[in-house]
MARDRENNU-986960 format. One line per 4 residues: number of its first residue (from 1); their letters; for each residue z, y, x of N, C-alpha, C. Coordinates in pm, whole numbers, plus 32768, in hexadecimal, padded with zeros to 4 digits. Example, Ala and Ser with C-alpha at 12.3 -4.5 7.8 and 13.67 -1.06 7.14 Angstrom:
2
1) AS) 830C,7DC7,8527,830C,7E3E,84CE,830C,7EB6,8528  82C4,7F1F,8505,82CA,7F96,8557,8313,8003,850A
END
This chain:
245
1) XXXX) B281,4539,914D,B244,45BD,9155,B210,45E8,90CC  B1E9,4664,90B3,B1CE,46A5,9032,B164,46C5,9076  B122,4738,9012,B07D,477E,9046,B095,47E9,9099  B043,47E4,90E7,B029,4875,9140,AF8F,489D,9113
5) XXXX) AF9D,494B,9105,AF20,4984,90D6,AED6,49ED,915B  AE6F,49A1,911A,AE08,49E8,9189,ADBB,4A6D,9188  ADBA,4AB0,9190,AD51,4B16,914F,ACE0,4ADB,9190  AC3E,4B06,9166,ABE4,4B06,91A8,AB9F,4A5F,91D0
9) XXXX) ABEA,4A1A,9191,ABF4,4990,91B3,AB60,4918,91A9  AB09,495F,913B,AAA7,4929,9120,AA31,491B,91A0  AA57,495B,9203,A9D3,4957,925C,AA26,4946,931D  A9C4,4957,936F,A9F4,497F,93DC,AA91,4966,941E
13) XXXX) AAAC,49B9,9454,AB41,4977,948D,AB75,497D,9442  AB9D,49CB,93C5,AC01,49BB,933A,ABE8,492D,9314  AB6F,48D2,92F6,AB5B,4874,92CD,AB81,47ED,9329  AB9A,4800,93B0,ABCB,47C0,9417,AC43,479D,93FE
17) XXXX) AC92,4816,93EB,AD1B,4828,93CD,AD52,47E0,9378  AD26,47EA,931D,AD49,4795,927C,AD5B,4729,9278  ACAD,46E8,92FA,ACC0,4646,92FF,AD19,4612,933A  AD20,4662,93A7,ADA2,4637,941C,AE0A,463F,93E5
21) XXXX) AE3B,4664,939E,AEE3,4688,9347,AEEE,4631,9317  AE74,45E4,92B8,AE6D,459C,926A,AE7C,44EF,92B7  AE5A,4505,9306,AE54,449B,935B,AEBB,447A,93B4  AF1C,44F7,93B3,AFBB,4503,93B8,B00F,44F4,9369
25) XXXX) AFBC,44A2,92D9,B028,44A8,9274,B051,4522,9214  B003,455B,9209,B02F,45D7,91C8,AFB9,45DF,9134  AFDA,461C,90D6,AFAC,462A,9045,AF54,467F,908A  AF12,46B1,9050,AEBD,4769,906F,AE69,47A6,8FF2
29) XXXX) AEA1,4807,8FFE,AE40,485D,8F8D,ADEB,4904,8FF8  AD7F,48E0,8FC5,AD10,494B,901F,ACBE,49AB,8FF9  ACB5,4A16,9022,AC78,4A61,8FBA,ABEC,4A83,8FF3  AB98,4AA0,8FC3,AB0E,4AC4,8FD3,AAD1,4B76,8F8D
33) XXXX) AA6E,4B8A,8F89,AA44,4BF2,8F8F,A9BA,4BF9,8F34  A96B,4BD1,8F51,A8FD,4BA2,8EF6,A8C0,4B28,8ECF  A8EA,4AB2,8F43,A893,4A48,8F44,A8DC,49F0,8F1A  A91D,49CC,8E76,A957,4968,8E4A,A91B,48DE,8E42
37) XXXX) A8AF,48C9,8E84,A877,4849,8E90,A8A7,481C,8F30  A8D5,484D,8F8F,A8D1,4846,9010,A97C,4845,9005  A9BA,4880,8FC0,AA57,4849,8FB2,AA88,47F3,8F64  AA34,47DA,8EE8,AA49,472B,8EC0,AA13,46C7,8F3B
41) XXXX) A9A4,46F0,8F7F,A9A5,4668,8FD3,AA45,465B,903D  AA62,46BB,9073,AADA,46C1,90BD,AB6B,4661,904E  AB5A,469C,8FCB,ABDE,4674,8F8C,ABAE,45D6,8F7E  AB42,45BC,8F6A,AB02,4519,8F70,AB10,44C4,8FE2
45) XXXX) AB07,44E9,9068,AB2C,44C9,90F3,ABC1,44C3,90DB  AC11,452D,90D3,ACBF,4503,90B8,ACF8,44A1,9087  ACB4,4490,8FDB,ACD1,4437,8F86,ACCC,43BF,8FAE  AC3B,43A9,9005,AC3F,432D,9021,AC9B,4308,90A7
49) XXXX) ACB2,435D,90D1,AD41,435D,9141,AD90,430E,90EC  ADC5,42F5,908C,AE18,42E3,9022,AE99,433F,901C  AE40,43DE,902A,AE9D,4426,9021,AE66,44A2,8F9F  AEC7,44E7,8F80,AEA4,455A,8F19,AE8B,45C0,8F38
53) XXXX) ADFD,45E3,8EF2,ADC1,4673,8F1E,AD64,46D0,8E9D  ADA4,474C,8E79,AD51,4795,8E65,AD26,481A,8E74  ACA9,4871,8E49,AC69,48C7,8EA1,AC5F,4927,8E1A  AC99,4981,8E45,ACB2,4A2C,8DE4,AC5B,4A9E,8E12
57) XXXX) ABEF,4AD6,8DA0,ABC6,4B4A,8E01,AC13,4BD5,8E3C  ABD8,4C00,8E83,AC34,4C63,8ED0,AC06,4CD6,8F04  ABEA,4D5D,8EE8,AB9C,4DA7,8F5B,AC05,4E1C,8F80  AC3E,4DF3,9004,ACAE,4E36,904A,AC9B,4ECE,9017
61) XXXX) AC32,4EDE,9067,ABF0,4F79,9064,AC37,4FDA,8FDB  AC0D,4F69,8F71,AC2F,4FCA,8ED9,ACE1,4FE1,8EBE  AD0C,4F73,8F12,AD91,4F7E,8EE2,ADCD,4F09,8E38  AE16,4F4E,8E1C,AE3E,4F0A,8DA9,AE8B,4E92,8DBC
65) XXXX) AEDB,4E91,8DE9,AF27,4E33,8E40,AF9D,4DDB,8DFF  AFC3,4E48,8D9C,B062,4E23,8D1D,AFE6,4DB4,8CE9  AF88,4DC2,8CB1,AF34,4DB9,8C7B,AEEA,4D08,8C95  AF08,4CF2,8D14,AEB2,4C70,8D6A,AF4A,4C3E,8D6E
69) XXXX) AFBC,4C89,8D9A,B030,4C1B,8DA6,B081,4BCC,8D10  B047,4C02,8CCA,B04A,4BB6,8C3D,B019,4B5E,8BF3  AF74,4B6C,8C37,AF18,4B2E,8C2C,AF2C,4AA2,8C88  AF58,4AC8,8D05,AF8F,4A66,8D58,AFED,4A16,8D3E
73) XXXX) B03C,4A36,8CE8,B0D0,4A12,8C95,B09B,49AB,8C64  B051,49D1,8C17,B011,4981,8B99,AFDE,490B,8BCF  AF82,48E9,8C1D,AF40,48BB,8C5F,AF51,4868,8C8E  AFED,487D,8CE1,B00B,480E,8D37,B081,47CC,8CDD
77) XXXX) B0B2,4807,8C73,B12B,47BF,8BE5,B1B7,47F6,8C55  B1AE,4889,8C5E,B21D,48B7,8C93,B27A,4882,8CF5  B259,4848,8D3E,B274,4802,8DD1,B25E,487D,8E4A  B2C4,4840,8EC4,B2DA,48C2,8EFC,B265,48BD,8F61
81) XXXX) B226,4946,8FAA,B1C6,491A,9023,B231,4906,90AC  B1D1,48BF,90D2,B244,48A1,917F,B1F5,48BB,91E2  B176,48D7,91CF,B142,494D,9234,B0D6,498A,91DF  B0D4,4A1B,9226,B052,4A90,91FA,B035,4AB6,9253
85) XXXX) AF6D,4A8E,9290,AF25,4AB5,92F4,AEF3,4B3C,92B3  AEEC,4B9B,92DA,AEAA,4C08,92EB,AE0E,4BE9,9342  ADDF,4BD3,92EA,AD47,4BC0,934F,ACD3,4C02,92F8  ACE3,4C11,92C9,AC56,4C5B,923A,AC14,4CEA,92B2
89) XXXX) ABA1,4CD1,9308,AB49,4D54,92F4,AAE3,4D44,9323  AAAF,4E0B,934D,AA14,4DEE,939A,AA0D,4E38,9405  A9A3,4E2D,9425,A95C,4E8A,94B3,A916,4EC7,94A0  A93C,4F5C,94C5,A8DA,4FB5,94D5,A8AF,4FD8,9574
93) XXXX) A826,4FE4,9589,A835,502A,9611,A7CC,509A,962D  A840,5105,9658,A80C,5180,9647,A862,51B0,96DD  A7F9,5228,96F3,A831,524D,9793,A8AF,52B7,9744  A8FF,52F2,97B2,A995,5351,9779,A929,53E3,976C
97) XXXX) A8A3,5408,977B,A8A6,5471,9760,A843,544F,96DA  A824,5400,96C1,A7C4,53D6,965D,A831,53B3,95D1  A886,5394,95F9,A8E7,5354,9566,A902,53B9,94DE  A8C8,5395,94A9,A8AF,53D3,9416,A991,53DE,93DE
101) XXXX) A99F,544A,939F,AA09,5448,9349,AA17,53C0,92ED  A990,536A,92BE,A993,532D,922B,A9C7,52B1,9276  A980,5290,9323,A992,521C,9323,AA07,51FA,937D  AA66,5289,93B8,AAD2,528A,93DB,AB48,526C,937A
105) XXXX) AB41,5293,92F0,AB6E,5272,927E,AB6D,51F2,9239  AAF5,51CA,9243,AAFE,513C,922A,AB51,50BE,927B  AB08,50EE,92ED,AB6E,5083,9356,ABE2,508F,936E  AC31,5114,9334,ACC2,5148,9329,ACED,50D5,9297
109) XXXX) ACB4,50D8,9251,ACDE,509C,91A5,ACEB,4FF4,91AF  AC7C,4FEB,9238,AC8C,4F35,9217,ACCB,4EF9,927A  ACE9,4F4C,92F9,AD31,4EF7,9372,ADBE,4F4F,9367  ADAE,4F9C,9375,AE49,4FD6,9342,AEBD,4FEF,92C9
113) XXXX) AE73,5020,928D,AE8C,504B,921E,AEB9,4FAA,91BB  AE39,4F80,91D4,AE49,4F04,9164,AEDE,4E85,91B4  AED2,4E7E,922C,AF42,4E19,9267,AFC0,4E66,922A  AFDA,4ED7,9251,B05F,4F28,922D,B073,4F04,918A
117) XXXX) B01E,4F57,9124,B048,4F27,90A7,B044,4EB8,908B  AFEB,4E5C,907F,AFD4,4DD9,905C,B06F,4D71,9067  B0AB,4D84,9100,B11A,4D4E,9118,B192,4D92,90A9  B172,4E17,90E9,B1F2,4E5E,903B,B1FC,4E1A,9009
121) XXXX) B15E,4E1A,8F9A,B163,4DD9,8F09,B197,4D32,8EED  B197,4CF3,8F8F,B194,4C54,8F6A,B229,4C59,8F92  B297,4CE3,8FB3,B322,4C9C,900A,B348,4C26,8FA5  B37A,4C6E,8F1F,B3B9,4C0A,8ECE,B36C,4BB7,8ECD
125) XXXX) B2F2,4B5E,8EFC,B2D7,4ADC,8EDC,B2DC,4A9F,8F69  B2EE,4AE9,8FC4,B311,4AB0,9052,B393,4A44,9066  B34C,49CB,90A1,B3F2,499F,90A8,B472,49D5,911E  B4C5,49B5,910C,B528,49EB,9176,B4FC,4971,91C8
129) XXXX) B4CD,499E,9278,B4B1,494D,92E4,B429,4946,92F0  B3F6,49A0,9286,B34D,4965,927B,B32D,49A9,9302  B299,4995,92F0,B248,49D8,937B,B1D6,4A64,9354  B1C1,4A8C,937D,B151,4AF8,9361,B110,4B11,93D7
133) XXXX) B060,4B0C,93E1,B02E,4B10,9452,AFD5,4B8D,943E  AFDD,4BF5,9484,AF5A,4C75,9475,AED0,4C33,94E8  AE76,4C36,94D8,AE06,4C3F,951D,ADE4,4CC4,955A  ADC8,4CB3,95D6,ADCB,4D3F,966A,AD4A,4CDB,9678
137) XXXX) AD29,4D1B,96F9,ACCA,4D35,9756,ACE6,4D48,97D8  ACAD,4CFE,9854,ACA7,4D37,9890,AC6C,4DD5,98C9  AC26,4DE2,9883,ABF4,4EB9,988F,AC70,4EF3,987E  ACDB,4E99,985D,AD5E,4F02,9855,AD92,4F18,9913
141) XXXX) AD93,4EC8,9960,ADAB,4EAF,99D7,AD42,4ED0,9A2B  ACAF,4EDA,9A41,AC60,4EF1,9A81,ABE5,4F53,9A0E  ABA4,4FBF,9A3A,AB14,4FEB,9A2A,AAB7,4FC2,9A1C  AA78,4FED,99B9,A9E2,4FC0,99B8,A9A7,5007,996A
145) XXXX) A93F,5063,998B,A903,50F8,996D,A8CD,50AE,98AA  A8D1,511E,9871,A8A7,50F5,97BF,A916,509A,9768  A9A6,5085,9795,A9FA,5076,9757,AA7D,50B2,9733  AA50,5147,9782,AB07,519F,978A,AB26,5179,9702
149) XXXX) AAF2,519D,9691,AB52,519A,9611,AB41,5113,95CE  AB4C,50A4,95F6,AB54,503F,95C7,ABC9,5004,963A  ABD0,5018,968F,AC55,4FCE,96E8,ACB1,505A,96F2  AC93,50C0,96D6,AD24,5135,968A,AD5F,50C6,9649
153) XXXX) AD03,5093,95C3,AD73,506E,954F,AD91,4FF1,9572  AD8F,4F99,95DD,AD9E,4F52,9618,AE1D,4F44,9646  AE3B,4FAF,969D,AE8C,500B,96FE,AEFB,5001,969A  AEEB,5081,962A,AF55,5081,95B5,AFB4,4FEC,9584
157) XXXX) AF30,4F7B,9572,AF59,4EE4,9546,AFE0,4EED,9588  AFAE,4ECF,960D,B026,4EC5,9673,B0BA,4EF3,967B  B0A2,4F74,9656,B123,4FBA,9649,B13D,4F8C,95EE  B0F8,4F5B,9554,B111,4F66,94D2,B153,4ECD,94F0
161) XXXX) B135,4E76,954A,B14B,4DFE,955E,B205,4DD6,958E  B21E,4E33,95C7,B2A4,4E5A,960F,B309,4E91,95F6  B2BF,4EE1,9599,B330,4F2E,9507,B366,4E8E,94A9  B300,4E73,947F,B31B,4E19,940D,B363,4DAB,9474
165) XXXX) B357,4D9B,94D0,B3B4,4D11,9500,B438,4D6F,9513  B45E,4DC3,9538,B4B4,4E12,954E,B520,4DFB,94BB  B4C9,4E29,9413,B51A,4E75,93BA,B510,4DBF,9374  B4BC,4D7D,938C,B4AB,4CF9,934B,B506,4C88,9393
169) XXXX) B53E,4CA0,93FE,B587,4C46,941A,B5FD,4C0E,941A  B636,4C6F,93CA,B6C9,4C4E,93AF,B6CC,4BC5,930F  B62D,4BD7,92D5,B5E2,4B51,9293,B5D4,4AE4,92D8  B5C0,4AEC,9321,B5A6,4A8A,93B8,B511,4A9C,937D
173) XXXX) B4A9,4AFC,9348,B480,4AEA,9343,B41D,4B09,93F8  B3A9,4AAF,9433,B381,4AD9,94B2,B2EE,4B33,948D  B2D3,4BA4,94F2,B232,4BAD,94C3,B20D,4BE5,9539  B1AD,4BC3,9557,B144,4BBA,95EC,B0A6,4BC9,95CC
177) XXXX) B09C,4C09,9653,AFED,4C3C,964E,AFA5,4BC6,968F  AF37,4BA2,9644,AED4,4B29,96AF,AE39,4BB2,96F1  AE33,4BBF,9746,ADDD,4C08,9783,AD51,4BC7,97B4  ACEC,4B6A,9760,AC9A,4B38,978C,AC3E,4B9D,97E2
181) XXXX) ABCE,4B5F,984C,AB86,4BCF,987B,AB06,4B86,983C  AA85,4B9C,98B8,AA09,4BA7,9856,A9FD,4B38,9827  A9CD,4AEA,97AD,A988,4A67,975B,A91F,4A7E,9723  A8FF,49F0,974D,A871,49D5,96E4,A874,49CA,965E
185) XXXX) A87A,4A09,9615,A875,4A26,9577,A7F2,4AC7,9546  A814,4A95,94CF,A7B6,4AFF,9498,A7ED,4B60,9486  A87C,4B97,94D2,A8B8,4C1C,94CD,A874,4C80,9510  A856,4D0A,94F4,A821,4D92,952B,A778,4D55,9541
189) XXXX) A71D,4CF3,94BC,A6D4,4CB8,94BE,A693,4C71,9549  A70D,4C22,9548,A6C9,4BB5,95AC,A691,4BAE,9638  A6A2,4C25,967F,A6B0,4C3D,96FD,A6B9,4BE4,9750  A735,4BC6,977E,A76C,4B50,97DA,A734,4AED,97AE
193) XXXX) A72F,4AB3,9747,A6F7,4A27,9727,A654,4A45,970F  A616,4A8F,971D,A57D,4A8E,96E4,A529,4AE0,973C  A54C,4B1E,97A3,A533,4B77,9817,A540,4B31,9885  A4E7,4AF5,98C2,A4ED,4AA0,9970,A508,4B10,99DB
197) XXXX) A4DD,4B5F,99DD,A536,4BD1,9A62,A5B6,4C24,9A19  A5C8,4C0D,997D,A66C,4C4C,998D,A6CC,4BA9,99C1  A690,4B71,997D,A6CC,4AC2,999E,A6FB,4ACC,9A06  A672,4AC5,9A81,A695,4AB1,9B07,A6EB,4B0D,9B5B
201) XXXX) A6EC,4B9E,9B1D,A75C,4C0F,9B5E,A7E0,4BDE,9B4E  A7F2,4B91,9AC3,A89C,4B6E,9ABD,A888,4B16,9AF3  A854,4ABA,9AE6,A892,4A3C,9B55,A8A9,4A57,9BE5  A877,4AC8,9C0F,A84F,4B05,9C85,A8BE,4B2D,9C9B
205) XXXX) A905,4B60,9C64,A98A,4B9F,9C72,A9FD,4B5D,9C09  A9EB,4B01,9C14,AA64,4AC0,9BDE,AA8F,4A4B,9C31  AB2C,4A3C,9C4D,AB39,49DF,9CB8,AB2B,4934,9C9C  AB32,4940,9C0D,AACF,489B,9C01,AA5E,487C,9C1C
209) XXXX) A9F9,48D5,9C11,A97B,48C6,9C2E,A937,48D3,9B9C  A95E,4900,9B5C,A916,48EB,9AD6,A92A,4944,9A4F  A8DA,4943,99E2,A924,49AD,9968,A96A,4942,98FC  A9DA,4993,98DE,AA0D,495C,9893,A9D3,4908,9828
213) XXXX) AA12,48B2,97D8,AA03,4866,977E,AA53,4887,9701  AA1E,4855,966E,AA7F,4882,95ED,AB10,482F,9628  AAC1,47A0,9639,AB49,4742,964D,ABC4,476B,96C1  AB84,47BB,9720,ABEA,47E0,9790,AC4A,481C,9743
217) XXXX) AC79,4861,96D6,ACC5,48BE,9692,AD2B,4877,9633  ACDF,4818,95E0,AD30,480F,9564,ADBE,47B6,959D  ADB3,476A,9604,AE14,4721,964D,AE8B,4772,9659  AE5E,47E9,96D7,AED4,4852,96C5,AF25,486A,965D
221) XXXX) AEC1,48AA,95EC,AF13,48B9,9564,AF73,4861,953D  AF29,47BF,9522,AF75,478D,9505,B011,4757,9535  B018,475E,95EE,B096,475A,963A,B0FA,47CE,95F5  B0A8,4857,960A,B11D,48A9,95BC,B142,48A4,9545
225) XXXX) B11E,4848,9502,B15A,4847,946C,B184,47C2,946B  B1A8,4784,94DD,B1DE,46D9,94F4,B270,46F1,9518  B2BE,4674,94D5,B313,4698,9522,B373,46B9,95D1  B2D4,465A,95E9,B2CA,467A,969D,B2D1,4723,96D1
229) XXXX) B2A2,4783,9651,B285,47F2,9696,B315,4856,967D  B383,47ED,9642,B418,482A,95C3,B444,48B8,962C  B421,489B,969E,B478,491A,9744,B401,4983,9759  B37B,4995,96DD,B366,4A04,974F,B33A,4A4D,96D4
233) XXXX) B35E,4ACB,9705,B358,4B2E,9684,B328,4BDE,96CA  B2EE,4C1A,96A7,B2DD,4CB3,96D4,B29A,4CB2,9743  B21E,4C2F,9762,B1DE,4C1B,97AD,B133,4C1E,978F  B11B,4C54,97FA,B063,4C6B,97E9,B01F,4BFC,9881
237) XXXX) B011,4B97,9830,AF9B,4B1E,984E,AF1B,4B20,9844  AEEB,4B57,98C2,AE3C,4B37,98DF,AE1C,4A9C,9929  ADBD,4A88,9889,AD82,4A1C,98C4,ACBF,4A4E,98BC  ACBA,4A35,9956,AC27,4AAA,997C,AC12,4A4D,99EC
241) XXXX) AC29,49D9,9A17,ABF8,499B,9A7E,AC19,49D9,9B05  AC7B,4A5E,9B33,AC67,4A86,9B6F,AC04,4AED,9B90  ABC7,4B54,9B1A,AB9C,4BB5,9B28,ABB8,4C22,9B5B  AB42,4C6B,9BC1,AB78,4CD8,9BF7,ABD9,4CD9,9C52
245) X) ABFF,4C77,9C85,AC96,4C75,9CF3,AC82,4CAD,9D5C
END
C-alpha cells in the first residue's frame, strides 16, 4: 500500500481514520487546521505503527488546492495516493429561518465545495484503483430542526459522491459516501459527547442503544479503502448505529 490522505485528520473522527488505515497498513498523510501539535501526535502514533506519516496544513474553506497538491507531492517524494478521505469540517447550528448568508457560504466552501475541488486538484496524483471516501451524515437521510444548511451540503456530497464514481470509474477508480450519525466528539462544540440529555435523546433513538463513538467510524473508512471493499462504489454508507429508523 502507498499513503492515503486524510483531510481533517488531526482530531475527532478524521483522527480515527488515519489510525485505522494505518493499522491497515497504509502510509498516511493528514491535514490539520490550526492545531499542529495535535497532528504530530497522530503522525507519532502511525510511525510507531511502523508505518509513514505526515501532517500538512490545510484550511478547506480558503481553497488553494493546486497549491496543497504540490505541497503534498513534495511531501510524500511523489508517490501515488491510493485513497483520499474527504473528511475536513464543521458544525454550525442554526434554525432554516435564522441561517445567516455568511454561514450558509461557509459550510458551502468546506463540505462541498472543498471535496469537489480538492479531488480535481489531486486526479493526477490519484492512483488508478485508488479509493476516495466523502464524509455525509446522517441529517442527509433524516431531520433535525438547526441543520437545513449543513446536511443541504451534505445532500450535494452525495450526489457529488455518484458523479465521481460514475466519471472516475472507467480508473477503476471507487468513491463512496460514509454517513456517520450523532458522535461523541467535539464537533458543533461538543453536544453529544458533553450534554447528558442530548446524550440520552440519541441513544434513545438509536437502535443500539447508544451515541456513537470516534472509533465506530474510522473502521468503515478503512474497509472502503481495503481491498475487501474493491465491489462497492457510488454507494452512501451510514454508520449511525441505527439512527432514526
Amino acid at each position: 500500500m502507498t499513503y492515503a490522505l486524510v483531510t481533517g485528520g488531526s482530531r475527532g473522527l478524521g483522527r480515527d481514520m488515519a489510525l485505522k488505515l494505518a493499522e491497515g497498513g497504509w502510509d498516511v498523510a493528514l491535514t490539520y487546521l490550526g492545531n499542529a501539535a495535535k497532528a504530530a501526535e497522530v503522525v507519532a502514533e502511525i510511525e510507531a505503527m511502523g508505518r509513514r506519516a505526515v501532517a500538512l496544513p490545510l484550511d478547506v474553506e480558503a481553497g488553494g488546492f493546486e497549491t496543497f497538491a504540490a505541497a503534498l507531492d513534495r511531501a510524500i517524494g511523489g508517490e501515488k495516493l491510493g485513497a483520499l478521505i474527504n473528511n475536513a469540517g464543521i458544525g454550525i447550528h442554526a434554525s432554516f429561518a435564522e441561517t445567516s448568508e455568511a454561514q450558509f457560504d461557509q459550510l458551502m466552501a468546506i463540505h462541498l465545495k472543498a471535496p469537489f475541488f480538492l479531488t480535481q486538484a489531486l486526479l493526477g496524483q490519484l492512483a488508478d484503483g485508488a479509493s476516495v471516501v466523502n464524509i455525509s451524515t446522517g441529517l442527509a437521510r433524516f431531520s433535525s430542526p438547526g441543520y437545513a444548511a449543513y446536511a443541504t451540503m451534505k445532500g450535494g456530497v452525495e450526489v457529488l459522491t455518484r458523479y465521481q464514481a460514475k466519471e472516475l470509474g472507467a480508473r477503476g477508480i471507487r468513491v463512496n459516501a460514509v454517513a456517520p450519525g450523532a458522535i461523541e466528539t467535539d464537533f458543533g462544540g461538543g453536544a453529544v459527547r458533553d450534554t447528558p440529555l442530548v446524550n440520552a435523546f440519541v441513544a434513545s433513538n438509536t437502535a443500539l442503544g447508544r451515541a456513537g463513538l470516534p472509533g465506530d467510524i474510522g473502521g468503515v473508512v478503512a474497509f472502503l479503502c481495503s481491498e475487501a471493499g474493491r465491489w462497492v462504489t457510488g454507494q452512501r454508507l451510514e454508520a449511525s448505529g441505527g439512527m432514526f429508523l
